[in-house]
Every structure is written in C-alpha cells, then in structure tokens.
Steps between C-alpha positions, in 0.01 A plus 500: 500500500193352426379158617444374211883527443543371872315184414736400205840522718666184636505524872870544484464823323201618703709501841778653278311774442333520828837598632589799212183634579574521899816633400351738292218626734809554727656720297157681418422585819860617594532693190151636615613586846779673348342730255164453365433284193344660221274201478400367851256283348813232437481425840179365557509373102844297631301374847156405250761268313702375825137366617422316146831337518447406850107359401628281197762360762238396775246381190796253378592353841101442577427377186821265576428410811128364388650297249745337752205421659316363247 
C-alpha cells in the first residue's frame, strides 16, 4: 500500500487495517514456517506497509496534539 493511499484513509480505517495486516503477517510467517512461500518477498512487503500504517498514526496524533496546544 502506498502512502499516498495511507494519507487519504480516515483514522478509523487506518487502525482497521493496521490490524488485517498483523493478522495477515501472522499467517505469512506461519504459512512460511510451514512450507516455503513461493514469494517470500510478501513478508517483508506486508512488514514495509505495517510500518506506513503505524507512521501516518503517530503523524496524526502529533500533528493533534500541537493543535491542542495551540
């Protein structure tokens, strides 16, 4: 998922999705422990996109918090 994409989600749907992508980087790994995927790659693809999800998250509540302040 790119961040552009990230950036235009509601904050509702961007912890939404946080949470299907932990599930499905669960399942990735266990499928991977299991028998090897025939495209590994997911897994660090799935963990590149956890991390922008993450980074939007922490970006909104800062940029919140300052304009509490403010």
């Amino acid at each position: 998922m790119k961040q552009e994409v990230i950036k235009e989600l509601s904050t509702a749907d961007i912890v939404d999705r946080l949470e299907e992508e932990k599930k499905h980087l669960i399942r990735l790994r266990i499928n991977h422990a299991v028998s090897p995927l025939d495209n590994p790659h997911q897994i660090s693809e799935n963990k590149k996109t956890i991390a922008r999800l993450v980074t939007e998250l922490r970006r909104r509540e800062i940029e919140e918090s300052n304009n509490k302040e403010s």
